[in-house]
Every structure is written in C-alpha cells, then in structure tokens.
C-alpha positions in Angstrom: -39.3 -66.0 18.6 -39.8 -69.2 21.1 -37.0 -67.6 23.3 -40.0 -64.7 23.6 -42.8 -66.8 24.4 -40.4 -68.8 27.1 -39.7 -65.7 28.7 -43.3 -64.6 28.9 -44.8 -67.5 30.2 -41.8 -67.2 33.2 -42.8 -64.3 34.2 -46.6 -64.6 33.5 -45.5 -67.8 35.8 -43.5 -66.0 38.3 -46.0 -63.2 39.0 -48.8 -65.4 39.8 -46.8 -66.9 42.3 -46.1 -63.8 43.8 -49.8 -62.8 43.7 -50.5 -66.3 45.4 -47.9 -65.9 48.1 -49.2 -62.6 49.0 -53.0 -63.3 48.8 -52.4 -66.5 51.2 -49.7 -64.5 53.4 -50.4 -61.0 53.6 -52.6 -60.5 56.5 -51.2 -63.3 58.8 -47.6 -61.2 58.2 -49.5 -58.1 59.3 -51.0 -59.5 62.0 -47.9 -61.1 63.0 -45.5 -58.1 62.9 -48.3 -56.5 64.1 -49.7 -52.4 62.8 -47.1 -50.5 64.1 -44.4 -52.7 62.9 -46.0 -53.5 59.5 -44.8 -49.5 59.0 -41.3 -50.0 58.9 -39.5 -50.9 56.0 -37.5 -53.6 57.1 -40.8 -55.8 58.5 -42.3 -55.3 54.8 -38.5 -55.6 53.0 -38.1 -58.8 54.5 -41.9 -59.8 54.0 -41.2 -59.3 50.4 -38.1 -61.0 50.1 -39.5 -64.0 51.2 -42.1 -63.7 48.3 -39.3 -63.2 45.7 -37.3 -66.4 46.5 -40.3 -68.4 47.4 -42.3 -67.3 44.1 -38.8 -67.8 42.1 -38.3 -71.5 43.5 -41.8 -72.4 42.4 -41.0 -71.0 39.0 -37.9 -72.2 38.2 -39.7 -75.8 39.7 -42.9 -75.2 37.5 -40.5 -74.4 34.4 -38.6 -77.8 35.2 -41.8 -79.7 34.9 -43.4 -78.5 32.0 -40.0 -78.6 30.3 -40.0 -82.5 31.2 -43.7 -82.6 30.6 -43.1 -80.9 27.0 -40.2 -83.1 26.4 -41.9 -86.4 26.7 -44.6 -85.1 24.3 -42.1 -84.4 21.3 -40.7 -87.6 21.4 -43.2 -90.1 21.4 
C-alpha cells in the first residue's frame, strides 16, 4: 500500500512540474520559434521534450529530498 502512495505523490509531483514549466515557458517558446513555426511538430516535439526531462530532473531531485527530509524524521 506505501508503494501506492509513493507512486502518486511522483506523479502528482511530476505533473506539477510540467504544468510549472509550461506556464513559465510557453509563450516565450512561441514567441521565440515564432507563429508559423510553433505549427510544426518538431518546434512543439522538441518544446515538450525539454519539459519531460526538465520536469523529471526536478522530480526525481524533489523525491531525493523529501526522502532525506523523511529519513531524518524517523530516526530521531
């Protein structure tokens, strides 16, 4: 059953992340690549490649530290 709740609060983890990243990136990459561009698919595949491995390295960062963080608190 904890194996559950760890893997929920990953992703629950993980998709913010993503959400974040494209909230704070999303029209600065349009404006970058520009209207026409934006279009294609590999402007936008790239775009969202980006997100995936940025939003999974804060994860798997976040996860490290609340693991440490957790860790300290059951043995003291």
């Amino acid at each position: 059953m904890e194996n559950k709740w760890i893997l929920l609060i990953t992703i629950l983890i993980f998709v913010v992340f993503i959400f974040l990243f494209w909230m704070l990136t999303s029209g600065y990459a349009k404006k970058e690549y520009g209207a026409k561009m934006w279009k294609h698919w590999p402007a936008r595949l790239s775009y969202w490649q980006g997100a995936i491995l940025y939003s999974t390295g804060f994860t798997v960062i976040t996860m490290f530290i609340l693991n440490w963080i957790f860790s300290c608190c059951r043995s003291t």
